[in-house]
VMD Tcl script that draws the C-alpha trace (Angstrom):
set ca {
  {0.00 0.00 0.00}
  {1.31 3.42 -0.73}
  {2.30 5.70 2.23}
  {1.46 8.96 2.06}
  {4.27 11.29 1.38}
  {7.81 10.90 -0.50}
  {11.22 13.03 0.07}
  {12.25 14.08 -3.22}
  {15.68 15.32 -4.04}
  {16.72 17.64 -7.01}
  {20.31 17.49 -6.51}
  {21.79 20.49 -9.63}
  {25.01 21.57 -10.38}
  {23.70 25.20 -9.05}
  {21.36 24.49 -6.30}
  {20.23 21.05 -4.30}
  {16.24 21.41 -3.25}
  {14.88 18.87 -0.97}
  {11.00 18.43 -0.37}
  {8.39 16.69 0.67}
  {5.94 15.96 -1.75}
  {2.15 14.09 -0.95}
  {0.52 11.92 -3.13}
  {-1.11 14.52 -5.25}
  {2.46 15.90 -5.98}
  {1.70 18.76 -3.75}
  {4.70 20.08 -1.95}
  {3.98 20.31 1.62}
  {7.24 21.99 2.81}
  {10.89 22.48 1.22}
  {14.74 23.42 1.77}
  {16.86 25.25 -0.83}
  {20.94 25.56 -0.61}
  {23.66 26.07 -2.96}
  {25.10 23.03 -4.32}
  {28.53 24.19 -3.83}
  {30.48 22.23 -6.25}
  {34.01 23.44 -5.18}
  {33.48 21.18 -2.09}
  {33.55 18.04 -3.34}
  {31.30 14.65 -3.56}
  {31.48 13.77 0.46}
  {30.82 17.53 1.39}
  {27.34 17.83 -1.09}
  {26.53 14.22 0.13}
  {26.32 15.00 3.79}
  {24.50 18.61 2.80}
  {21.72 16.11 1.18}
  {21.99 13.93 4.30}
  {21.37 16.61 6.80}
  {18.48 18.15 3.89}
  {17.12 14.97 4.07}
  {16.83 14.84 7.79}
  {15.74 18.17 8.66}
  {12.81 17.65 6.43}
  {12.02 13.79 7.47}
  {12.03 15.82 11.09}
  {8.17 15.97 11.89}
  {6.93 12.96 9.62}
  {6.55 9.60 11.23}
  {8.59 6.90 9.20}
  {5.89 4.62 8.43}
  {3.96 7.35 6.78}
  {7.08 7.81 4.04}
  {7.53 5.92 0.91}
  {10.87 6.57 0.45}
  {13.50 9.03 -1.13}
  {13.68 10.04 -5.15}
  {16.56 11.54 -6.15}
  {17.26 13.61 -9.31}
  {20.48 14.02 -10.67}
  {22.06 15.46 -13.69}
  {24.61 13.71 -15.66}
  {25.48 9.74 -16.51}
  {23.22 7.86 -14.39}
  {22.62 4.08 -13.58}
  {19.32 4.00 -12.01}
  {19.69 0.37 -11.09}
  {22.82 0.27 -9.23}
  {21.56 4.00 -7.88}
  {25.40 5.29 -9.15}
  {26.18 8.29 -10.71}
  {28.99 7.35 -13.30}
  {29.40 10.92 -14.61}
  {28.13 14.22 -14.21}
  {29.58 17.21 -15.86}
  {28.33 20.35 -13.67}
  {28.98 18.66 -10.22}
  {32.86 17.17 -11.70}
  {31.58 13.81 -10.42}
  {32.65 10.39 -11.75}
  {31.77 7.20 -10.26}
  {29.94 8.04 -7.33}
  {27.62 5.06 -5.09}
  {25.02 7.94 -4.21}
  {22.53 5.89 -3.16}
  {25.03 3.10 -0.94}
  {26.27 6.37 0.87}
  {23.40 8.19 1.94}
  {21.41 4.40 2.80}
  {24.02 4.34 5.52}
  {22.20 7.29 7.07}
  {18.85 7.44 6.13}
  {17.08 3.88 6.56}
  {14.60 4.46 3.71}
  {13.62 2.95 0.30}
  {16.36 5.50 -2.28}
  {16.03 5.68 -5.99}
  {17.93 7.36 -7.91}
  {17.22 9.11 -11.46}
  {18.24 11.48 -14.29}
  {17.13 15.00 -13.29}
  {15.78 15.49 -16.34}
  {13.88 11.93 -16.62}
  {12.35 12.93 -13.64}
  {11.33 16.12 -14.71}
  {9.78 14.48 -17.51}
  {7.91 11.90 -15.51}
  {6.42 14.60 -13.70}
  {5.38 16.13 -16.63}
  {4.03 12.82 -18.05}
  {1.95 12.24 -14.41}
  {0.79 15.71 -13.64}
  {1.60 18.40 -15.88}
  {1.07 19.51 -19.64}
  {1.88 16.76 -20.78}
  {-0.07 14.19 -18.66}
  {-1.90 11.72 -21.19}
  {0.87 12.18 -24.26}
  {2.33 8.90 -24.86}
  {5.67 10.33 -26.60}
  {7.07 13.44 -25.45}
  {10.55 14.97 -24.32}
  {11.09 16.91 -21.52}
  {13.99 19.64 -21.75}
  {15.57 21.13 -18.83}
  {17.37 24.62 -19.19}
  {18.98 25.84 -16.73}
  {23.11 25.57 -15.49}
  {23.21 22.81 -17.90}
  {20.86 21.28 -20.74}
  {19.18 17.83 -20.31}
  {16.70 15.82 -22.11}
  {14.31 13.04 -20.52}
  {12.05 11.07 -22.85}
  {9.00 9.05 -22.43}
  {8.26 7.03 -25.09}
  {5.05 4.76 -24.87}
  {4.06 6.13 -21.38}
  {7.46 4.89 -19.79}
  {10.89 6.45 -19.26}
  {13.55 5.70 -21.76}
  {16.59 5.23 -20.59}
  {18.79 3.26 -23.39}
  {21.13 0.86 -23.32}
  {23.33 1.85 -20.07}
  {21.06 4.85 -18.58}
  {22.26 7.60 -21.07}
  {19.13 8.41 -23.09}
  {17.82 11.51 -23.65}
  {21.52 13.62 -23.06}
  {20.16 16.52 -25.65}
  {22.96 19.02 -23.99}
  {25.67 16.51 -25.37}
  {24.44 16.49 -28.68}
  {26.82 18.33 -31.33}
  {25.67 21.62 -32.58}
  {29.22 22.50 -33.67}
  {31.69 19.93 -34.65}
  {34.75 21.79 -34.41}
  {33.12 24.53 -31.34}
  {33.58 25.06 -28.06}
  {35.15 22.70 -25.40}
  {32.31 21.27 -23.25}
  {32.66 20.37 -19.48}
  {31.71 17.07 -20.94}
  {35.04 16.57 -22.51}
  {33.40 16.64 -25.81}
  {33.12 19.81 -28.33}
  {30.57 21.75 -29.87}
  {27.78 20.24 -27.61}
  {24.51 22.22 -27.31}
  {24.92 23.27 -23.78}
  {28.25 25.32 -24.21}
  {26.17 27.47 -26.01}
  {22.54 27.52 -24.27}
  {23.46 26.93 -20.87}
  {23.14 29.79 -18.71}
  {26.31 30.53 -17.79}
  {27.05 30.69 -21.50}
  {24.34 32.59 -22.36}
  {25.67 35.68 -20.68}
  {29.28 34.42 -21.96}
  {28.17 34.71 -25.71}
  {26.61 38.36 -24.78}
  {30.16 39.51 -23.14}
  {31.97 38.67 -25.86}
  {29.87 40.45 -28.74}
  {29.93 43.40 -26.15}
  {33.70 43.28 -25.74}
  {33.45 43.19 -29.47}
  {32.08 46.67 -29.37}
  {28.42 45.99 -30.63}
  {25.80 48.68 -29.17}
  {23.45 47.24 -26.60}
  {21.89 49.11 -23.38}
  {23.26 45.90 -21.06}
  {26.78 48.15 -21.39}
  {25.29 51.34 -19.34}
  {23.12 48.98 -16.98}
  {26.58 46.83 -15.55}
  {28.90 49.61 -15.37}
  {31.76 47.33 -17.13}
  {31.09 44.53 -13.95}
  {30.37 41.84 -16.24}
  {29.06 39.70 -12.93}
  {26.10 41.52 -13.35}
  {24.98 40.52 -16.55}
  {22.68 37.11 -16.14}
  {19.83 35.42 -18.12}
  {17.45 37.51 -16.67}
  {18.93 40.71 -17.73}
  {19.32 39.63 -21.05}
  {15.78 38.86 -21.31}
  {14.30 42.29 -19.51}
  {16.71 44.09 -22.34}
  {15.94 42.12 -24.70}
  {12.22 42.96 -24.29}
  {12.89 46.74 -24.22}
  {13.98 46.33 -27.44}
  {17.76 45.57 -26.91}
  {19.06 44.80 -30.34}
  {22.11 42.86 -28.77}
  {20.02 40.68 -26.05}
  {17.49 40.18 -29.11}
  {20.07 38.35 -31.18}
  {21.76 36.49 -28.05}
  {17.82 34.91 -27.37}
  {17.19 34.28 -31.31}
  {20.54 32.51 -31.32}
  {19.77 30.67 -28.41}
  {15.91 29.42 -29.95}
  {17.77 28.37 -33.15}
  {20.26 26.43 -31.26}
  {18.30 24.36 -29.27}
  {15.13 24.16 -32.20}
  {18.78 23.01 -34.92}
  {19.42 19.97 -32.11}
  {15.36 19.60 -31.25}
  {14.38 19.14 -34.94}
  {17.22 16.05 -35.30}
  {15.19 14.67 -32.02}
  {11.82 14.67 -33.48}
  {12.88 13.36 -36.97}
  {14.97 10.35 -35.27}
  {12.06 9.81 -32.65}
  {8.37 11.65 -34.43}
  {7.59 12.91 -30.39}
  {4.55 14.88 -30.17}
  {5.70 16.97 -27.47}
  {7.94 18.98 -26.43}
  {7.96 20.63 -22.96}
  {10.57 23.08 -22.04}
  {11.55 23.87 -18.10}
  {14.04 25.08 -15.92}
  {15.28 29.09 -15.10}
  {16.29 29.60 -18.72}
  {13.00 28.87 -19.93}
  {11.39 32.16 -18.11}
  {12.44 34.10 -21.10}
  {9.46 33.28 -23.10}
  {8.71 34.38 -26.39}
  {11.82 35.93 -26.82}
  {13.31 32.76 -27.04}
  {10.33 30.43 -28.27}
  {9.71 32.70 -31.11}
  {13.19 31.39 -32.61}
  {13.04 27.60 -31.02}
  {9.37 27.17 -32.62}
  {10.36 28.71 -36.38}
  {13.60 26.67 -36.27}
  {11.39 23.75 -35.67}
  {8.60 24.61 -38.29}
  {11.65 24.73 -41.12}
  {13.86 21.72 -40.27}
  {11.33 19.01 -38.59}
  {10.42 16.28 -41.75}
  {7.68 15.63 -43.14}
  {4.43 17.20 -45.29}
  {1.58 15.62 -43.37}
  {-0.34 17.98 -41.34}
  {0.30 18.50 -37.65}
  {3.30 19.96 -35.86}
  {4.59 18.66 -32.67}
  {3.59 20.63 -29.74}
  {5.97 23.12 -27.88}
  {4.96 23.51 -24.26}
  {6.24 25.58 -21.61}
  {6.02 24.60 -17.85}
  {5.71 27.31 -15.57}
  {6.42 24.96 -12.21}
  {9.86 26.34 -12.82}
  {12.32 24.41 -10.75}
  {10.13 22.52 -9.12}
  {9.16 19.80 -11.84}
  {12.65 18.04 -10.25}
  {11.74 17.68 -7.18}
  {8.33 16.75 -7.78}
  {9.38 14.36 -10.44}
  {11.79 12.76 -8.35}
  {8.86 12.04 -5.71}
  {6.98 10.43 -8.50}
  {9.87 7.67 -8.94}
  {7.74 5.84 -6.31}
  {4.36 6.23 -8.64}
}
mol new
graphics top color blue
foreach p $ca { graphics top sphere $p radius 0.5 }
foreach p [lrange $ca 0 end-1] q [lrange $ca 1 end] { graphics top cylinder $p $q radius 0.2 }
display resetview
């Protein structure tokens, strides 16, 4: 019989949220910190420990299912190991052995972005589509797919990696090791690198007066609030950005035929400014004359669809 709440666990390279989440996927209370990645595996594993803890405080054991955890990067769900993740600099971690020597409750272990997905195949936009991706923009870009109302993971767990596929073949170095992979170029942080650069460059653009030459101050946000003001520069850095991500979404939906896609995470607040681009990118280079275009869908539960998708593992 199914217990009534679940701890889930949205462990990022930026931030680590903890929750607990009911049935319903309602989230009845929450702890945010910085995932600190300087520190280390054992350091961020305790911080989850303690997270997990302080929020297990004032609900009685037999009352929990257990804990889902989301994590980005290389992921075997059935040994509950992390094998690689490129934003936390992890390699062949035993997440799930460590923290079951602290917490004595059922622990499984996911892709962040598969579990973003299977929240958004349970409870959000895209509950009753059969075949849909889920994309997840924020420090990094992942990818989790359902296909036939179940979570695809592929041959060893690696399945739905859309921030490792090639854009550029010869571009930028990736924290993956690879080059030219779509997240060095729509992952936040690179984002706002792309804009410093043109502005070093010496293009005009109002973000120059607004930072007073502290480039620290320009972020995703700022980009987007410019950008909406009618910011030539911050225009072209979010068109960019849609045409990216729609060049390496097309490829997706011709190798798979999906009929939805559903796009979370911070970068994703920019809205039309970058969905304008993704969605005519898509319209010219997705295959096909029959009628019908795959849906583009965007999830305003922000960050949250981890956490909540994580809790779902036990669903």
């Amino acid at each position: 019989m199914k217990k009534k709440y679940t701890i889930g666990v949205d462990l990022g390279g930026t931030n680590i949220e903890v929750a607990l989440v009911d049935n319903k996927g309602n989230i009845i209370k929450k702890v945010k910190v910085p995932t600190r990645v300087s520190e280390g595996p054992d350091e961020i594993i305790n911080r989850v420990i303690i997270l997990i803890k302080k929020i297990m405080k004032d609900v009685p054991p037999n009352k929990l299912n257990g804990v889902g955890i989301g994590a980005a990067g290389e992921i075997d769900h059935r040994r509950g190991r992390i094998w690689f993740s490129p934003n936390l600099f992890w390699e062949n971690i035993p997440l799930v052995a460590k923290i079951k020597k602290k917490i004595n409750l059922p622990i499984s272990l996911e892709n962040d972005a598969n579990a973003a997905a299977w929240y958004m195949h349970q409870l959000g936009p895209a509950k009753g589509v059969d075949n849909l991706i889920c994309v997840t923009l924020g420090t990094g870009v992942g990818g989790g797919i359902i296909l036939n109302k179940k979570i695809y993971h592929g041959w060893k767990g690696k399945a739905g990696e859309l921030g490792h596929m090639t854009l550029f073949p010869k571009g930028l170095k990736c924290n993956c090791g690879s080059y030219g992979c779509l997240e060095r170029y729509v992952g936040a942080p690179y984002i706002v690198e792309r804009a410093i650069k043109k502005i070093k460059k010496g293009e005009k653009t109002s973000i120059r007066d607004k930072v007073s030459g502290d480039w620290s101050k320009i972020t995703p946000y700022l980009l987007e609030r410019e950008a909406r003001q009618g910011d030539k520069l911050s225009k072209e850095i979010w068109a960019e950005t849609g045409e990216y991500l729609g060049i390496v979404l097309a490829s997706v939906i011709n190798l798979l035929d999906l009929e939805m896609i559903v796009i979370c995470g911070g970068v994703s607040k920019a809205g039309e400014v970058l969905f304008d681009s993704l969605k005519d990118t898509l319209k010219k280079r997705i295959f096909g004359k029959s009628p019908g275009m795959v849906r583009v869908v965007y999830s305003r539960l922000k960050e949250d669809a981890g956490v909540i998708g994580a809790s779902l593992l036990f669903s």
